[in-house]
C-alpha positions in Angstrom: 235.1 -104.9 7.3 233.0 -107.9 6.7 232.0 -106.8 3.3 235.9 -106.4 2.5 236.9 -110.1 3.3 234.0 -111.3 1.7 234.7 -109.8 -1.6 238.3 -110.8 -1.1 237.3 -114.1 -0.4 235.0 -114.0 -3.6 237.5 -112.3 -5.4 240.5 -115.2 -4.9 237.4 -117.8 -5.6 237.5 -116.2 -8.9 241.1 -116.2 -9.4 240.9 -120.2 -8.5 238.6 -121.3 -10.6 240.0 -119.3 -13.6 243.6 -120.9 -12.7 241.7 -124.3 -12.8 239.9 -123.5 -15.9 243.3 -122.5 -17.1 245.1 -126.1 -16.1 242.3 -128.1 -17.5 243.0 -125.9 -21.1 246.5 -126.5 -20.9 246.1 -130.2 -19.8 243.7 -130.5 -23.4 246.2 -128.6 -25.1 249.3 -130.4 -24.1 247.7 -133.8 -24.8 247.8 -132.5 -28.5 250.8 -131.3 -28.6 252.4 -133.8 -27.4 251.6 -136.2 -30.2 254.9 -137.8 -30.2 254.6 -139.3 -26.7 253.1 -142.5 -25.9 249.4 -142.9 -25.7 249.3 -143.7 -21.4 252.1 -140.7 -20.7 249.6 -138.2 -22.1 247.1 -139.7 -20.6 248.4 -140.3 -17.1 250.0 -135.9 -17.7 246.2 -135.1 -18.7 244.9 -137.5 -16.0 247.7 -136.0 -13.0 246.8 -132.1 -14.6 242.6 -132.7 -13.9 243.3 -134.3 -10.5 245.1 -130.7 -9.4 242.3 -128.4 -11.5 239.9 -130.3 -9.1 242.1 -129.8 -5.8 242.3 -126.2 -6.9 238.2 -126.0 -7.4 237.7 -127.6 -4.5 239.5 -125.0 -2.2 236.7 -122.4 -3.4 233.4 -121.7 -1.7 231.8 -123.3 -3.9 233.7 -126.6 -4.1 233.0 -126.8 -0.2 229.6 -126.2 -0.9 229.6 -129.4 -3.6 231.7 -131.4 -1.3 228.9 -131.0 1.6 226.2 -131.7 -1.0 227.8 -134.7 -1.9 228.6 -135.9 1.3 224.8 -134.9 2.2 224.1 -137.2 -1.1 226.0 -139.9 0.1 224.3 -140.0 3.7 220.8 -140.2 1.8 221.6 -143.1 -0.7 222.7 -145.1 2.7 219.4 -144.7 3.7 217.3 -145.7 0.7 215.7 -149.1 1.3 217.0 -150.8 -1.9 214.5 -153.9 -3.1 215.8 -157.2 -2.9 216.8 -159.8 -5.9 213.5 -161.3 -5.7 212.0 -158.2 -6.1 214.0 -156.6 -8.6 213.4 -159.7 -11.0 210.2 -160.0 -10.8 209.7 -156.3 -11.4 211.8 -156.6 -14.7 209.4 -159.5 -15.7 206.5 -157.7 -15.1 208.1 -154.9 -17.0 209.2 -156.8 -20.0 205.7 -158.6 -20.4 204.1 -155.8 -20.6 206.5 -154.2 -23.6 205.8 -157.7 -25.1 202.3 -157.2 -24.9 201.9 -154.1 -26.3 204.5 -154.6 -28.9 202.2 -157.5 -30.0 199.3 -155.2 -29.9 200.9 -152.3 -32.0 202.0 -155.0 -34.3 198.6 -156.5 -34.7 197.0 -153.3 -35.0 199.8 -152.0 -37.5 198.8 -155.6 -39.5 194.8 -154.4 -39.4 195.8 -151.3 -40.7 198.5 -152.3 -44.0 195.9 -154.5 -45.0 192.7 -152.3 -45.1 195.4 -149.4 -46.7 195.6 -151.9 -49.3 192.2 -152.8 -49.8 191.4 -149.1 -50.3 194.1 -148.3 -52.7 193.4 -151.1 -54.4 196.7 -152.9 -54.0 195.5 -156.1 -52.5 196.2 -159.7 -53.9 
Protein backbone atom coordinates (compact mmCIF):
# COMPACT_ATOMS: atom_id res chain seq x y z
CA UNK A 1 0.00 0.00 0.00
CA UNK A 2 2.91 2.24 0.75
CA UNK A 3 4.54 1.61 -2.49
CA UNK A 4 1.15 2.63 -4.22
CA UNK A 5 0.85 6.20 -2.61
CA UNK A 6 4.26 6.71 -3.17
CA UNK A 7 4.28 6.27 -6.78
CA UNK A 8 1.00 8.16 -6.93
CA UNK A 9 2.53 10.84 -5.06
CA UNK A 10 5.54 10.63 -7.53
CA UNK A 11 3.39 10.20 -10.25
CA UNK A 12 1.21 13.73 -9.71
CA UNK A 13 4.89 15.32 -8.85
CA UNK A 14 5.40 14.62 -12.43
CA UNK A 15 2.22 15.78 -13.67
CA UNK A 16 3.13 19.27 -11.71
CA UNK A 17 6.12 20.02 -12.78
CA UNK A 18 5.26 19.17 -16.43
CA UNK A 19 2.02 21.61 -16.01
CA UNK A 20 4.67 24.16 -14.68
CA UNK A 21 7.06 23.57 -17.40
CA UNK A 22 4.04 23.96 -19.53
CA UNK A 23 2.91 27.63 -18.00
CA UNK A 24 6.36 28.87 -18.10
CA UNK A 25 6.36 27.82 -22.26
CA UNK A 26 3.20 29.45 -22.71
CA UNK A 27 4.05 32.53 -20.55
CA UNK A 28 7.45 32.81 -23.22
CA UNK A 29 5.20 32.13 -25.90
CA UNK A 30 2.49 34.60 -25.16
CA UNK A 31 4.98 37.42 -24.50
CA UNK A 32 5.68 36.99 -28.30
CA UNK A 33 2.62 36.84 -29.43
CA UNK A 34 1.42 39.38 -28.05
CA UNK A 35 3.56 41.92 -29.76
CA UNK A 36 0.96 44.42 -30.08
CA UNK A 37 0.54 44.98 -26.31
CA UNK A 38 2.42 47.34 -24.33
CA UNK A 39 5.82 46.59 -23.12
CA UNK A 40 4.82 46.32 -18.91
CA UNK A 41 1.36 44.31 -19.72
CA UNK A 42 3.45 41.44 -21.15
CA UNK A 43 5.72 41.77 -18.79
CA UNK A 44 3.53 42.00 -15.69
CA UNK A 45 1.18 38.59 -17.85
CA UNK A 46 4.81 36.83 -18.17
CA UNK A 47 5.85 38.11 -14.66
CA UNK A 48 1.90 36.92 -12.91
CA UNK A 49 2.32 33.43 -15.32
CA UNK A 50 6.09 32.53 -13.52
CA UNK A 51 4.83 33.51 -10.02
CA UNK A 52 1.99 30.50 -10.44
CA UNK A 53 4.64 27.90 -12.45
CA UNK A 54 6.61 28.43 -9.15
CA UNK A 55 3.42 28.02 -6.66
CA UNK A 56 2.76 24.90 -8.82
CA UNK A 57 6.68 23.56 -8.38
CA UNK A 58 6.64 24.32 -5.04
CA UNK A 59 3.62 21.97 -4.12
CA UNK A 60 5.92 18.92 -5.38
CA UNK A 61 8.31 16.92 -3.17
CA UNK A 62 10.88 18.37 -4.45
CA UNK A 63 9.97 22.01 -4.12
CA UNK A 64 9.40 21.21 -0.25
CA UNK A 65 12.65 19.78 -0.28
CA UNK A 66 14.23 23.29 -1.89
CA UNK A 67 12.06 25.35 0.33
CA UNK A 68 13.69 23.45 3.62
CA UNK A 69 17.14 23.85 1.95
CA UNK A 70 16.65 27.26 1.62
CA UNK A 71 15.19 27.99 4.77
CA UNK A 72 18.20 25.70 6.12
CA UNK A 73 20.44 28.28 3.94
CA UNK A 74 18.99 31.20 5.38
CA UNK A 75 19.43 30.02 9.12
CA UNK A 76 23.30 29.47 8.28
CA UNK A 77 24.07 32.95 6.57
CA UNK A 78 22.48 34.36 10.06
CA UNK A 79 25.07 32.79 11.63
CA UNK A 80 28.20 33.77 9.65
CA UNK A 81 30.26 36.30 11.47
CA UNK A 82 30.44 38.91 8.70
CA UNK A 83 33.92 41.31 9.05
CA UNK A 84 33.39 44.66 9.85
CA UNK A 85 34.00 48.05 7.67
CA UNK A 86 37.33 48.37 9.04
CA UNK A 87 38.12 45.15 8.12
CA UNK A 88 36.61 44.82 4.84
CA UNK A 89 38.62 47.99 3.63
CA UNK A 90 41.67 47.24 4.65
CA UNK A 91 41.38 43.77 3.13
CA UNK A 92 40.46 45.38 -0.30
CA UNK A 93 43.68 47.54 0.11
CA UNK A 94 45.73 44.80 0.84
CA UNK A 95 44.18 43.14 -2.07
CA UNK A 96 44.58 45.87 -4.60
CA UNK A 97 48.36 46.52 -3.67
CA UNK A 98 49.15 43.47 -4.25
CA UNK A 99 47.52 43.40 -8.06
CA UNK A 100 49.41 46.67 -8.28
CA UNK A 101 52.45 45.16 -7.42
CA UNK A 102 52.54 42.43 -9.55
CA UNK A 103 51.07 44.18 -12.43
CA UNK A 104 54.23 46.42 -12.11
CA UNK A 105 56.29 43.43 -12.03
CA UNK A 106 54.80 41.62 -15.11
CA UNK A 107 55.10 44.95 -16.76
CA UNK A 108 58.72 45.42 -15.88
CA UNK A 109 59.54 41.97 -16.76
CA UNK A 110 57.33 42.18 -20.06
CA UNK A 111 59.73 45.66 -20.68
CA UNK A 112 63.11 43.27 -20.06
CA UNK A 113 61.89 40.96 -22.37
CA UNK A 114 60.58 43.37 -25.78
CA UNK A 115 63.81 44.90 -25.43
CA UNK A 116 66.31 41.84 -25.39
CA UNK A 117 63.64 40.32 -28.41
CA UNK A 118 64.80 43.29 -30.13
CA UNK A 119 68.24 43.13 -29.57
CA UNK A 120 68.31 39.52 -30.90
CA UNK A 121 66.32 40.10 -33.97
CA UNK A 122 68.17 42.82 -34.56
CA UNK A 123 65.47 45.47 -34.51
CA UNK A 124 66.87 47.74 -31.86
CA UNK A 125 67.50 51.63 -32.35
Amino acid sequence: MNTKTETQGSAMDTVKLLLSVAMLVAGIVGFYLFEAQPLWVRLLGLLAIIAMAVTVALWTEQGRRMKAFTSSAQTEVRKVVWPSRQETLQTTLVIFVAVLLTALFLWGVDSILFVLVRMFTGQGG
